[in-house]
C-alpha positions in Angstrom: -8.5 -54.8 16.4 -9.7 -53.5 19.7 -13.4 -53.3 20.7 -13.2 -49.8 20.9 -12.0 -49.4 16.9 -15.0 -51.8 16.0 -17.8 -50.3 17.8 -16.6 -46.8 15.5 -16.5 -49.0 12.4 -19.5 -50.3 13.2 -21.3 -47.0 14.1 -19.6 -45.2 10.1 -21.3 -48.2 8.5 -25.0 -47.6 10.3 -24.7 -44.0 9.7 -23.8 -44.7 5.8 -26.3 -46.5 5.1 -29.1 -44.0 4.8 -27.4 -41.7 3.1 -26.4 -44.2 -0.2 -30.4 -45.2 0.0 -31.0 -41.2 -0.1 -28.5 -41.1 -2.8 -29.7 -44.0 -5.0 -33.7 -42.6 -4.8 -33.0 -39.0 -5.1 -33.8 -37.6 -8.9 -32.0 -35.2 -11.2 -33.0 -31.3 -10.1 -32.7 -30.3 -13.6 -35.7 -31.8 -16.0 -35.5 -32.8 -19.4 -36.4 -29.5 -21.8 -39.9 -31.1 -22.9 -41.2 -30.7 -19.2 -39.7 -27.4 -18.7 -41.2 -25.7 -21.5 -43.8 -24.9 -19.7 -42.5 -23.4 -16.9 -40.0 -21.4 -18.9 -43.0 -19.8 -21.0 -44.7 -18.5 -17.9 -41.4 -17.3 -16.6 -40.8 -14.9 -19.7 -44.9 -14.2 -19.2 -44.2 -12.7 -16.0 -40.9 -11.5 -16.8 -42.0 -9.5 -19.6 -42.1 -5.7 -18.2 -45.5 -3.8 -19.2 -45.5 0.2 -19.8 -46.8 2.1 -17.0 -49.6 4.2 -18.4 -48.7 8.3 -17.2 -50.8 9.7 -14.6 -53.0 12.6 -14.6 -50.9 16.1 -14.0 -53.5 17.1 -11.4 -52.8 13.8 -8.6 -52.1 14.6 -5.6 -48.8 13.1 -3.9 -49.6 11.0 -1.0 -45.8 11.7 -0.2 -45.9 15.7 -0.3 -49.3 16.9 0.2 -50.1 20.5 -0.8 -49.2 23.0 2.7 -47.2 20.2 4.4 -44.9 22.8 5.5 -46.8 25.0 6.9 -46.8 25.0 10.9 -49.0 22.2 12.5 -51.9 24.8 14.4 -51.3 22.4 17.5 -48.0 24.4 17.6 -49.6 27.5 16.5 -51.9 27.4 19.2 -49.2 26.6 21.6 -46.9 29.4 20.7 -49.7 31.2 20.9 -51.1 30.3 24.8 -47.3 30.4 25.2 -47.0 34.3 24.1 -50.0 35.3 26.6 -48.7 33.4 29.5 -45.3 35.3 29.1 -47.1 38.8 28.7 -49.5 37.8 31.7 -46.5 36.8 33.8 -45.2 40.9 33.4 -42.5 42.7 32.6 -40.5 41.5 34.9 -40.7 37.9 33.6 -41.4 38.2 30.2 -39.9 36.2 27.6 -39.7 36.8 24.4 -42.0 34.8 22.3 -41.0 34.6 18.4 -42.4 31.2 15.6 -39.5 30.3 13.5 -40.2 31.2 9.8 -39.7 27.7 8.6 -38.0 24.1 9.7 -34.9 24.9 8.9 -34.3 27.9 11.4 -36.3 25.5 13.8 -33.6 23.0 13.6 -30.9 25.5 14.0 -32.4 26.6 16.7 -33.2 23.5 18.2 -29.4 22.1 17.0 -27.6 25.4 18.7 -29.0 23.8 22.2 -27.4 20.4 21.8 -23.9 20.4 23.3 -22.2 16.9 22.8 -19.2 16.5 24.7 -17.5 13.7 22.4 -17.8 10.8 20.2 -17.1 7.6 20.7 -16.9 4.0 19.2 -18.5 1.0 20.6 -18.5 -2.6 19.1 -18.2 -1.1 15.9 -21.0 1.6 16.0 -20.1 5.0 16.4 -22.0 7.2 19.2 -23.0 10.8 20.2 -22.4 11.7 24.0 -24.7 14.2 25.1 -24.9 14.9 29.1 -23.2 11.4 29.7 -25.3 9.2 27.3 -24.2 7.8 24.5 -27.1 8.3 21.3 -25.8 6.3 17.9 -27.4 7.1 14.8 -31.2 6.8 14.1 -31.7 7.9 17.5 -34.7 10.3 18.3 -35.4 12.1 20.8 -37.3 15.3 22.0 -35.9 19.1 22.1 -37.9 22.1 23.6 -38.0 25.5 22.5 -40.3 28.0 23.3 -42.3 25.7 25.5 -43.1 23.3 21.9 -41.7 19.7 21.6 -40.0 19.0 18.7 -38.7 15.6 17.8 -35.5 15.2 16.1 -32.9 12.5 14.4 -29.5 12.0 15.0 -28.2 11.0 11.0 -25.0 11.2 11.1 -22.0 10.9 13.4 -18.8 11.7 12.5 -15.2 11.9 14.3 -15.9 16.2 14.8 -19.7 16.5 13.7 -22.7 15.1 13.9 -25.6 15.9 11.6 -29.4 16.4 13.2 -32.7 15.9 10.8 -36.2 18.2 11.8 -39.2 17.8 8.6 -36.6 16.7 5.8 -34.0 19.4 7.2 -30.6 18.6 8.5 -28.2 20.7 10.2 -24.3 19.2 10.8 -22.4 21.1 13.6 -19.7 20.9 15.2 -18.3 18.5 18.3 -17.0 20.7 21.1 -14.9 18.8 23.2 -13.8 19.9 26.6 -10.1 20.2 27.2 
């Protein structure tokens, strides 16, 4: 034998070595059943599902509070200093000034704005392109109408819609491309 097969014979035996003396002082994992009864009864203890006493008819949600969809009064207000502005600014200028009865004709408002030009796949993730960005879903981002922010969610993405969410409302419209 060369020098160079006994140096790697030598180097498998050094490295074996630990590993049977690991081997012979490990223990079973699995017990004998006299020392796991006790672990077994607390298991089914804290296994055991309790009944969930009912609560009171009168709680309020912490999830849907009472007149959570009525219009925020910063917005209000806003609309409001808005409307003035305009009818200050004369006829000549004015604008007209009008609240949306509710989050859904918000969002089709806001959603009749957006104007994607295509969709797209990247690395697996489908994406929205708006004005030459790509947005993938979960995006948000700010639309303004009347001169009020209003943030919305790109949900959904599909090969000819995409889907926008406003307060728990979504809207899916159409992809327009350009030919």
């Amino acid at each position: 034998m060369n020098f160079r097969t006994l140096s790697v014979l030598f180097l498998l035996a050094i490295a074996v070595l630990p590993l049977r003396a690991l081997a012979a002082r490990s223990s079973p994992e699995v017990h004998p059943p006299q020392r796991r009864a006790t672990a077994v009864t607390m298991a089914e203890q804290l296994a055991k599902v309790l009944p969930i006493a009912p609560l009171p008819g009168d709680i309020v949600s912490p999830f849907a509070p009472p007149d959570f969809d009525k219009p925020d009064p910063a917005e209000l207000q806003a609309a409001l200093l808005a409307a003035q502005r305009n009818a200050a600014a004369g006829p000549a200028q004015k604008k007209s000034v009008t609240l949306a009865a509710g989050d859904r004709e918000t969002l089709e408002k806001l959603a009749s704005q957006i104007q994607p030009s295509g969709a797209m796949q990247m690395r697996g993730v489908q994406r929205l392109l708006i004005n030459g960005k790509a947005f993938e879903v979960g995006t948000r981002f700010t639309a303004t109408y009347n001169n009020l922010d209003y943030e919305l969610e790109l949900s959904a993405i599909d090969r000819t819609t995409f889907t926008l969410r406003y307060r728990g409302e979504e809207i899916t419209r159409p992809i327009k491309t350009v030919r």
